[in-house]
C-alpha positions in Angstrom: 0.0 0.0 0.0 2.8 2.5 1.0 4.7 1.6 -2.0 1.3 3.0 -4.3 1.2 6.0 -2.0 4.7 6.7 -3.1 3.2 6.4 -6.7 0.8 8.4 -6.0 3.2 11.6 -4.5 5.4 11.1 -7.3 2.6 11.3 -9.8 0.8 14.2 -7.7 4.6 16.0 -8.3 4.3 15.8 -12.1 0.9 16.8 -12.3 1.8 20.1 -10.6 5.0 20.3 -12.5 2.5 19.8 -15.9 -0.1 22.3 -14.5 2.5 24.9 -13.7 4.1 24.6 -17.4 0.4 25.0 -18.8 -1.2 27.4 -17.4 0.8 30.3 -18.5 1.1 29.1 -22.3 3.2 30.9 -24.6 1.3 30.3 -27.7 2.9 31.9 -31.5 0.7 34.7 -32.3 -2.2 33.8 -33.4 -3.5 34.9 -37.4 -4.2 38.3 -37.8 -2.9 39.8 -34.6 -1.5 42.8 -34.7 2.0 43.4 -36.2 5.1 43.5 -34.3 5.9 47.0 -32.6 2.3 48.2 -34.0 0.8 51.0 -32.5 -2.5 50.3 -33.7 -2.9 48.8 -29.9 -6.7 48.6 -28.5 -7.2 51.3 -25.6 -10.3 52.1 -23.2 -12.4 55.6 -23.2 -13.0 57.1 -20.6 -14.7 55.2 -17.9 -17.4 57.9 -17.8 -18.2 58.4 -21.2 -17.3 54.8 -22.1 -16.5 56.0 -25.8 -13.0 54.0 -27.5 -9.7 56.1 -27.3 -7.3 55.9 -29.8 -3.6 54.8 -28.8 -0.6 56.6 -29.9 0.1 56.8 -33.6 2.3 58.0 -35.8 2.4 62.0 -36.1 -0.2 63.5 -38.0 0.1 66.4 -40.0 -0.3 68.4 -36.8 0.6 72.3 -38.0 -1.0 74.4 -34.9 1.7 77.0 -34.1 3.1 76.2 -30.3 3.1 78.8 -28.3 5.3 76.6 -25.3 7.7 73.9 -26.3 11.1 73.0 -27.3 13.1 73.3 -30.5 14.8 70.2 -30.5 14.1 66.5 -28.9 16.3 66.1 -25.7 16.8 63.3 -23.0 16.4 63.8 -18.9 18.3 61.6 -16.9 16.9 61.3 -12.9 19.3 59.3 -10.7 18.0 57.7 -7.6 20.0 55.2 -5.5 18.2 52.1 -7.1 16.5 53.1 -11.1 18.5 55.6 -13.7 15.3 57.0 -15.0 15.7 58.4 -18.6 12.7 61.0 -20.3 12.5 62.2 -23.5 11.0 66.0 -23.8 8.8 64.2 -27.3 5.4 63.5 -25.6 7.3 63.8 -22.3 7.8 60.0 -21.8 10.0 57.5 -20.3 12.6 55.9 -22.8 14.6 54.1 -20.4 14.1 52.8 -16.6 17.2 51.3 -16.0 17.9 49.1 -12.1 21.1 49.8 -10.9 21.4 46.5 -9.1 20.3 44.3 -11.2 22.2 42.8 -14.8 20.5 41.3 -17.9 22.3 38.7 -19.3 25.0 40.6 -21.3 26.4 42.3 -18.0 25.1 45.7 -18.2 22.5 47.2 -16.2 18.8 46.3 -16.9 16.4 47.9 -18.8 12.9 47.6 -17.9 11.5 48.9 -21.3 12.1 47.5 -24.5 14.1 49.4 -26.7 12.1 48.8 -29.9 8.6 49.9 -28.0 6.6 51.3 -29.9 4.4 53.1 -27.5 6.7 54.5 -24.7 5.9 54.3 -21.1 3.4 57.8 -20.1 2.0 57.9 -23.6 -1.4 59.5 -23.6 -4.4 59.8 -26.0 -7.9 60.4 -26.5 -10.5 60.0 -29.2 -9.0 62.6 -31.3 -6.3 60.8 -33.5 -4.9 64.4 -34.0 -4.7 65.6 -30.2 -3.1 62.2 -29.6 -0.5 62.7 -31.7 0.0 66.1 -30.9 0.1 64.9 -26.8 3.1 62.2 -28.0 5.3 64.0 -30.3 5.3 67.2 -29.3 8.3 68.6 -28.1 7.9 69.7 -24.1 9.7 72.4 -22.7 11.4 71.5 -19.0 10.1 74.0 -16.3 12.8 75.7 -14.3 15.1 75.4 -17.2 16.3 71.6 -15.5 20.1 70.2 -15.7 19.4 67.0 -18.9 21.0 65.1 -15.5 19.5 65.1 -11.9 20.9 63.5 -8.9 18.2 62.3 -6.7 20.4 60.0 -4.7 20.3 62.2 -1.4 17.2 64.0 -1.7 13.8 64.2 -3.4 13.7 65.5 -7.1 10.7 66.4 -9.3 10.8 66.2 -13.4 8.0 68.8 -15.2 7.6 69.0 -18.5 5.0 71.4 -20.5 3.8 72.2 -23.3 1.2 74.7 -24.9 -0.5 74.9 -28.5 -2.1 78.3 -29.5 -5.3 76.1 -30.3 -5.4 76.2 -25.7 -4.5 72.7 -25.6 -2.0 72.9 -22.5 -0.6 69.8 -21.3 1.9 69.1 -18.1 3.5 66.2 -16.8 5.1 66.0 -13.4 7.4 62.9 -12.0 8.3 62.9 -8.8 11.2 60.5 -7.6 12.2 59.7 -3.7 15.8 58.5 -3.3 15.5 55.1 -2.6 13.0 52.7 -4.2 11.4 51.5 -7.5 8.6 54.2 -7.3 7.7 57.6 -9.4 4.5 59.8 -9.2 3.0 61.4 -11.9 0.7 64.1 -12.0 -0.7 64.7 -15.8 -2.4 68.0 -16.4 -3.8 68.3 -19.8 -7.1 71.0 -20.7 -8.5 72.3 -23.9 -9.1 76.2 -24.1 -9.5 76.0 -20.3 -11.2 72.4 -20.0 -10.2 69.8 -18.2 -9.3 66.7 -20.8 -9.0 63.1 -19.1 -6.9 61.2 -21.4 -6.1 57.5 -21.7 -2.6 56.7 -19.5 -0.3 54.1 -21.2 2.3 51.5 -20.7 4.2 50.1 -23.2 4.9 46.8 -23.9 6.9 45.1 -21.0 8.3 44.1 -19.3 9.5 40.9 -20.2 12.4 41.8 -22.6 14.9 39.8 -21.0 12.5 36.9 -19.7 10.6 36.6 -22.8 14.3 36.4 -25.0 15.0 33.2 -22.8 11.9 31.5 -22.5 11.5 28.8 -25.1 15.2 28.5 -25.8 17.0 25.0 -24.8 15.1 22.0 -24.7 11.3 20.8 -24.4 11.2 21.8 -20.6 13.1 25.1 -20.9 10.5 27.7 -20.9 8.8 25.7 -18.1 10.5 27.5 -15.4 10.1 31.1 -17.3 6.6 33.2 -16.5 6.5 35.1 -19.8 5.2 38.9 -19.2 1.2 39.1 -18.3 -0.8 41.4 -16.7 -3.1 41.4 -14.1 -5.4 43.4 -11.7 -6.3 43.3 -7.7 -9.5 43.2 -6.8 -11.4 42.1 -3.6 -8.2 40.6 -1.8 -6.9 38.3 -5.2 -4.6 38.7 -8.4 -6.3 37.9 -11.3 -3.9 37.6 -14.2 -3.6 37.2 -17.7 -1.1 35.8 -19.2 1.3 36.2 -22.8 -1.1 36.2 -25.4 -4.5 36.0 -23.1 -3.9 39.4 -22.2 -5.2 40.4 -25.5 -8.7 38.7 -24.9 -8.7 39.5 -21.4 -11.4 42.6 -22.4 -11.8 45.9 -20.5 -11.1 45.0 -16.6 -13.4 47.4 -14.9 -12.4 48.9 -10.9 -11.8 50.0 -8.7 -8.6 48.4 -7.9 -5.9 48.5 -5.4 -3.5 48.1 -8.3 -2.6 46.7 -11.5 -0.3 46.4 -14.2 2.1 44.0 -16.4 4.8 41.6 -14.7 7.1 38.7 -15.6 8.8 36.2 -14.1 11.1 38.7 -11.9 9.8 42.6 -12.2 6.3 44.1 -12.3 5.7 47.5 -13.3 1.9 48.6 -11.3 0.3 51.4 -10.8 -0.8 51.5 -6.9 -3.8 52.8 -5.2 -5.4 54.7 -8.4 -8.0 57.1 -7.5 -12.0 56.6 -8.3 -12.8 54.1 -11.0 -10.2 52.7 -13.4 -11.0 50.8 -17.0 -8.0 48.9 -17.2 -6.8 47.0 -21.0 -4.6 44.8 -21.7 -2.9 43.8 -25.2 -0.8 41.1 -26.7 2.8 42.6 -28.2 4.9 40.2 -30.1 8.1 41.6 -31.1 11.1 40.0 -33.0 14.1 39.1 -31.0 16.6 41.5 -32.4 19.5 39.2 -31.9 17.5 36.2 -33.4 14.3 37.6 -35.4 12.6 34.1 -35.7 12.4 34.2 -32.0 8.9 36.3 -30.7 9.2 37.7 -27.4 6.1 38.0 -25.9 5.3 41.2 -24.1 2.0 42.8 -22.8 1.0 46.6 -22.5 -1.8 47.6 -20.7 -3.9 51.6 -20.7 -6.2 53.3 -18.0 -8.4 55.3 -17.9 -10.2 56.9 -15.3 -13.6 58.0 -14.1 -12.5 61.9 -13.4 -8.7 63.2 -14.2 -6.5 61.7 -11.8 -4.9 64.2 -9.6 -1.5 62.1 -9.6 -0.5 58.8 -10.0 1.9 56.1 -7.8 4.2 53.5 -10.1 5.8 50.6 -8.9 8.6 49.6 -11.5 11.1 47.5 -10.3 11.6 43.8 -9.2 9.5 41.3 -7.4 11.9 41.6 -4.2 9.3 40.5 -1.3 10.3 43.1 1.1 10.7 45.7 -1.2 6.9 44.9 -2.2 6.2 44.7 1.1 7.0 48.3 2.2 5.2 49.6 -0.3 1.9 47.6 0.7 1.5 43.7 2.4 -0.6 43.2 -0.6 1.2 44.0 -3.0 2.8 41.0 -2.0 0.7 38.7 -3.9 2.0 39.8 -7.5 4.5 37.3 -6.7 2.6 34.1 -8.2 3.6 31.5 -5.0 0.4 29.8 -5.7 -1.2 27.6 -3.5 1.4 27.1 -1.3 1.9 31.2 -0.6 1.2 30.6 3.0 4.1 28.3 3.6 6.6 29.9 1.1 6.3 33.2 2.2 8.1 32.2 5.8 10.9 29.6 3.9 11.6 32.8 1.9 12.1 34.8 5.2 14.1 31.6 6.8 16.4 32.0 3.6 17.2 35.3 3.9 17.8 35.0 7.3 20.4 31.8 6.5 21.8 33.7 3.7 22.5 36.5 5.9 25.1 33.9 7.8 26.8 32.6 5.2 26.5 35.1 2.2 26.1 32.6 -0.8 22.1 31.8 -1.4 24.2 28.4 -2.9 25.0 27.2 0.5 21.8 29.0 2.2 19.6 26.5 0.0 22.1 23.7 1.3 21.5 24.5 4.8 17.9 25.2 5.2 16.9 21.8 3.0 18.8 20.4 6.0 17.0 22.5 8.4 14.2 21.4 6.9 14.9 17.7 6.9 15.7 17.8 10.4 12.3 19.1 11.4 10.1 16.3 9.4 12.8 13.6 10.9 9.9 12.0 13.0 7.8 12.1 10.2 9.7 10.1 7.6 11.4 8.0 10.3 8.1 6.6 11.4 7.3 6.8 8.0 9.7 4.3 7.0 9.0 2.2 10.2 5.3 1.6 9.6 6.5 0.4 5.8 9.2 -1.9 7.1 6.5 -3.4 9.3 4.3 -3.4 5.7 6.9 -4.9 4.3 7.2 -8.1 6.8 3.1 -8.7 6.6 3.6 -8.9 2.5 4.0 -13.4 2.6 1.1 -13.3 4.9 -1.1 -10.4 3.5 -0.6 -12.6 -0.5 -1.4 -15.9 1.3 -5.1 -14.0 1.9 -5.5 -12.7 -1.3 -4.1 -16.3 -3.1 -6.9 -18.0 -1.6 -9.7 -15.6 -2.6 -8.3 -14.8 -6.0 -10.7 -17.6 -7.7 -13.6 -15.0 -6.6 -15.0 -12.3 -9.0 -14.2 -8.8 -8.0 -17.9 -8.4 -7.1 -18.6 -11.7 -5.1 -19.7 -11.0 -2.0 -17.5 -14.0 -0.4 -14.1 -11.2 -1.0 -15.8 -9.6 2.0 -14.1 -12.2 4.0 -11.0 -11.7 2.9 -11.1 -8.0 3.9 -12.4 -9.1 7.3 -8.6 -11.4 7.3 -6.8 -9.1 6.4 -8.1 -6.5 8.9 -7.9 -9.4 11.3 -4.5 -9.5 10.3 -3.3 -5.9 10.4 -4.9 -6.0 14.2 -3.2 -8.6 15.1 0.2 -7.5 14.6 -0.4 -4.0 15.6 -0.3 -2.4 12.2 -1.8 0.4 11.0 -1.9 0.5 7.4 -2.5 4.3 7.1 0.8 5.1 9.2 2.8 5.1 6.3 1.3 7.2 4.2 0.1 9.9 6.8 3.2 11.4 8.0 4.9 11.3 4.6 1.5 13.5 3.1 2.2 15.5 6.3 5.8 16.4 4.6 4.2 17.6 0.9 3.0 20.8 1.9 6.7 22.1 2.7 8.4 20.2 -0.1 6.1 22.3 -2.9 6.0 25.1 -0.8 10.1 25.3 -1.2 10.0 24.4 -4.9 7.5 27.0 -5.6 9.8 30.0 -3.3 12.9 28.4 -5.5 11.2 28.8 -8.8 10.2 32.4 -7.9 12.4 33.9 -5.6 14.5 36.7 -7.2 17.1 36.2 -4.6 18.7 33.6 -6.2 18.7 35.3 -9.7 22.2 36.6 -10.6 23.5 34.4 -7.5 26.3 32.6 -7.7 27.1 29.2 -6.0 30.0 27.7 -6.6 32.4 26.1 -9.3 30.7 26.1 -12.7 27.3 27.6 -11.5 27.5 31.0 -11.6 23.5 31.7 -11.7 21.3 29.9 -9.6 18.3 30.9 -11.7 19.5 29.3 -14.9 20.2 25.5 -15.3 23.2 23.9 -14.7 25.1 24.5 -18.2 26.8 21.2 -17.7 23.7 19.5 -16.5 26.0 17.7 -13.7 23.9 18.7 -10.8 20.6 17.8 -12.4 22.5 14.2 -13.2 23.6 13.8 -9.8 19.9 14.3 -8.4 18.5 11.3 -10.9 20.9 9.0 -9.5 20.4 10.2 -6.0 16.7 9.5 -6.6 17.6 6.0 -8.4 19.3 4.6 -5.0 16.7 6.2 -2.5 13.9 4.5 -4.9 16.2 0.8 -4.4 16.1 1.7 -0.8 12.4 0.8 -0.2 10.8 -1.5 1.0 9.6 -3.6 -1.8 6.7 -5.4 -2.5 5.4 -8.0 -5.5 3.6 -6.1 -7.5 6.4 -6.1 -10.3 4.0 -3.7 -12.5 4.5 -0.8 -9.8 8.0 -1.5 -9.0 9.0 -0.5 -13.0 7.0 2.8 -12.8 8.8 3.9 -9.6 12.0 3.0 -11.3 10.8 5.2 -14.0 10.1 8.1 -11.8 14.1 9.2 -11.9 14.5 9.2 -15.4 11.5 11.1 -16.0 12.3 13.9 -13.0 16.0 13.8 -14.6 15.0 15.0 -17.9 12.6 17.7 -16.4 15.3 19.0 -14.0 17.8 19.7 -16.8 16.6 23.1 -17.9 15.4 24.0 -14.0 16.8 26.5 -12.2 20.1 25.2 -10.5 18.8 26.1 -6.9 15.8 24.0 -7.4 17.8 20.9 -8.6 20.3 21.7 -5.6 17.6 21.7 -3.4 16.1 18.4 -4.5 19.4 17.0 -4.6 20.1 17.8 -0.6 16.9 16.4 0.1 17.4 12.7 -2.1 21.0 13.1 0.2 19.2 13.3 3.6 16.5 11.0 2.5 19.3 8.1 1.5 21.0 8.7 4.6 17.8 8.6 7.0 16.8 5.4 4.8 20.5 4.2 6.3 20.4 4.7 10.1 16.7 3.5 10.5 17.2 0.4 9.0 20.4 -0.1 10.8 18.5 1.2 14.1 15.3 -1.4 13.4 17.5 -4.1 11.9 16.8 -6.4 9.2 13.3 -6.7 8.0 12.1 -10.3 10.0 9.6 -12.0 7.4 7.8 -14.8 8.6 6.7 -17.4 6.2 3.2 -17.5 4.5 0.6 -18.4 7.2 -2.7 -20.1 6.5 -1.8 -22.9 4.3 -3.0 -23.8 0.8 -6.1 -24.1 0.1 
C-alpha cells in the first residue's frame, strides 16, 4: 500500500509540475494579430463616457503653431540610489528605466523597457487621432530650465515638462522620484481652451524583454520554469492575471482596484492605489528578438483610464523583491505568483534570507535550510519508514489471503471475507496500514511550498554558488547537478521496501528518469535543493534500517487451500 502511495506523490509531483508549465502558455501569435511594434494597440475611453480612445500613432500632419515647447528633442536623466530613469521631452515620456542593481544577461545594467517599443511608457491619447498625436510628439519644454542630469540620490527631485498649442491645448507632466525605491509619481495636467481633458494613460509593452528572450530556448522543458510577461489586476483581496497572449482577450477589466499592471517572471511594473474608477486593458505585443528575429518575445501593455482626471498617479517599477513589495503595501505582495502554497513559502523565503545572511552565498543557504528542513520532518519520515518496514514483513502473509480468494470475482460478495482477514490480520500484529502514508503526506506541503519560493524567488537570480554555477536561476550548463539528483533518486527508490507487485516496482523506477529529464533546464537552486533532500533521505533510509534491523519476514501463514 505504502509503495502506491509513493506512486501516488510522485505522480501528484508531475501533475503540478505539468499544471505549472500549462497554465501560462506561450502560444505563436495567433492569425491576424497585430503586427510587431504596432501601434495600432486597443485602448479604453474614458470610464465615464465609455466612448473607445485611440492609442498613440504616428504624427499627424499636426501644423497648430506652439506657443510653449522645445526646438529640438532632448533626454532627462533622474538618478536615484536604485533606477536611472531616462525621459524624453517628445510627448514627455519615459525611454529608459534602467535598475542599478540588477544585470540582464550581457552584463550591463537592466532595462525595464524595450528598446524597440513602440508606445513609450506615459503615452497619452484620446478619441481625437490628432490631439493624440500632438500629446506624444510634441516637443515639451522643462520648467525651471532643469540640468538633462538630476541626482536624486540624497534628496527628493521632481521632473515637469509642458507644453502649450495656440489652439489652448496645455498639457503638463510632473514625475516625482524619492531617493531610494522603484517608485515615481506622476501628476498629468492636460485641458483644452481651459477644459479639463481626461486622457487614456499608457504603458508600453513590458516588461518581459529579458525573460521573454529566454523563454523557449534550450530544450522541451526550458520555458517551463520562465513566467513570460502578463498582466493582471487586484480586486477584492486576489490577483487575477492574464497571461502572454490571453492578455489580448482578457477585455476591459473594470475597478476600482488597489492596483494593476504587467509583470514577468522577476519585475512588475503597477500602478498603486489609483484614484476613483479605473477601466484597465490589456494587449498582446509580439516583437522579434533582435538578436534572433525568428524568436517572438512575448510582451504585454496595458492603458487606463479613469472616471475623473487623476490628480496624480503612484508607479511601482522595479523587481518582485518580497520586502521591497512589502513596504510599499502587504498586498502587493501577492503579484509574486507562489500559488497555493503562498502561506508556507512566504516564511521559507524569510528563513532563507535570514540563513543567507550567515553565510553570504544563497548556494549554501539552499544547502542549509533543505537540511534544516529535513531535520524538522525527521519523525515524520522515520516513522514513516517504520510503519513500511512493518508493511513490508506482513507482504508473505497479506498474498497468502489474497491467493486464496483470487478464484472469486471482484464483485462476489464471499471477497468480504477476505477484507475481514486481512483487517484481522493488520490487528493482530499492531499495524496500522494508514501510518505510512500519513506522516509522509504531512511532509508535501513544505516540499512544494520550497519548490515554488525556489522557482520564484529573485534572490537567487544573478546568485552565484559555486564552481561552474555561476546563476542559480539558470540551469546547470553542464547538467551535472541535475545528473547527480537522478541517480540520488535511483538509489533512495532501491532503498524501499519492496513489495510483489512487479507492475508498480517499473513505474517507480521510471520516476528518476522522468524527473531527470525535467530537471535539466530547471533552475540550479531547485535541482540543488532536490538533490540535498534525495542526500538526507538516503541517509535517513541508512540509520533507521540499521537502528530497526533487518526486515524479519515470517513465512506465509494459513496454508493452501
Amino acid at each position: 500500500m505504502e509503495r502506491r502511495v509513493l506512486l501516488a506523490i510522485s505522480l501528484s509531483f508531475v501533475v503540478l509540475f505539468l499544471f505549472q508549465s500549462l497554465v501560462p502558455p506561450p502560444p505563436e501569435p495567433a492569425p491576424g494579430a497585430a503586427p510587431a511594434g504596432s501601434a495600432a494597440v486597443a485602448t479604453p475611453g474614458p470610464v465615464a463616457s465609455g466612448t473607445a480612445a485611440v492609442a498613440p500613432a504616428a504624427p499627424a500632419a499636426a501644423t497648430v503653431p506652439a506657443l510653449q515647447s522645445d526646438d529640438r528633442e532632448r533626454e532627462f536623466t533622474v538618478s536615484t540610489n536604485d533606477v536611472e530613469a531616462v525621459f524624453t521631452n517628445r510627448g514627455a515620456r519615459l525611454r529608459h528605466w534602467r535598475l542599478k542593481s540588477y544585470r540582464d544577461a550581457t552584463g550591463a545594467v537592466l532595462d525595464l523597457v524595450p528598446a524597440d517599443a513602440a508606445i513609450l511608457p506615459f503615452s497619452l491619447s484620446t478619441a481625437d487621432a490628432v490631439q493624440t498625436a500632438r500629446l506624444n510628439e510634441a516637443l515639451f519644454t522643462v520648467e525651471n530650465v532643469a540640468p538633462e542630469r538630476i541626482d536624486a540620490t540624497a534628496t527628493p527631485a521632481v521632473l515637469s515638462f509642458v507644453y502649450e498649442g495656440s489652439d489652448g491645448l496645455k498639457v503638463r507632466k510632473q514625475f516625482a522620484f524619492e531617493p531610494s525605491g522603484y517608485g515615481v509619481t506622476l501628476t498629468p495636467e492636460a485641458t483644452l481652451a481651459g477644459a479639463a481633458l481626461n486622457p487614456v494613460i499608457h504603458w508600453g509593452p513590458g516588461l518581459g524583454d529579458e525573460i521573454a528572450r529566454s523563454a523557449g530556448s534550450g530544450g522541451m522543458f526550458s520555458g517551463t520554469y520562465i513566467y513570460p510577461a502578463e498582466g493582471f489586476v487586484h480586486r477584492d483581496g486576489e490577483v487575477t492575471r492574464f497571461a502572454s497572449t490571453a492578455a489580448g482577450t482578457a477585455g476591459s477589466q473594470q475597478g476600482p482596484f488597489q492596483y494593476f499592471g504587467v509583470n514577468d517572471h522577476y519585475f512588475v511594473a503597477a500602478v498603486l492605489e489609483p484614484p476613483g474608477s479605473q477601466r484597465v486593458d490589456f494587449a498582446y505585443v509580439p516583437l522579434p528578438d533582435p538578436a534572433n528575429p525568428a524568436t517572438v518575445r512575448q510582451l504585454v501593455s496595458f492603458s487606463a483610464a479613469f472616471d475623473a482626471p487623476p490628480p496624480s498617479l503612484r508607479f511601482f517599477v522595479g523587481p518582485k523583491q518580497f520586502e521591497a513589495l512589502r513596504q510599499v503595501n502587504p498586498e502587493f505582495t501577492k503579484v509574486i505568483n507562489f500559488g497555493m502554497f503562498a502561506i508556507l513559502a512566504v516564511p521559507l523565503l524569510g528563513a532563507l534570507q535570514w540563513v543567507n545572511g550567515f553565510v553570504g552565498n544563497y548556494g549554501w543557504a539552499i544547502v542549509i535550510l533543505t537540511i534544516l528542513i529535513n531535520v524538522v520532518m525527521w519523525p515524520l519520515r522515520h516513522k514513516s519508514v517504520v510503519s513500511m518496514r512493518r508493511m513490508q514483513e506482513l507482504q508473505p502473509q497479506l498474498k497468502a489471503i489474497q491467493d486464496r480468494y483470487s478464484h472469486l470475482k471482484m464483485t462476489d460478495p464471499a471477497r468480504q471475507k477476505m477484507n475481514e482477514e486481512v483487517m484481522g490480520l493488520y490487528k493482530a500484529k499492531g499495524v496500522n496500514p494508514a501510518s505510512g502514508c500519513v506522516p509522509m503526506l504531512l511532509t508535501l506541503p513544505v516540499l512544494f511550498a520550497f519548490y515554488s519560493l525556489l522557482s520564484q524567488a529573485i534572490e537567487i537570480r544573478g546568485a552565484p554558488f559555486a564552481g561552474w554555477i555561476t546563476d542559480l536561476s539558470q540551469h546547470d550548463p553542464w547538467y551535472i547537478t541535475p545528473l547527480l539528483m537522478g541517480v540520488t533518486m535511483l538509489w533512495q527508490q532501491r532503498l524501499q521496501p519492496g513489495t510483489g507487485d512487479p507492475v508498480q516496482q517499473k513505474v517507480l523506477m521510471f520516476m528518476p528518469v522522468m524527473f531527470t529529464v525535467m530537471f535539466l533546464w530547471a533552475p540550479s537552486g531547485l535541482v540543488i535543493y532536490w538533490f540535498v533532500s534525495n542526500l538526507w533521505a538516503i541517509g535517513q533510509q541508512y540509520f533507521t534500517n540499521w537502528l530497526i534491523g533487518p526486515a524479519k519476514v515470517p513465512a506465509a501463514a494459513g496454508g493452501k487451500r
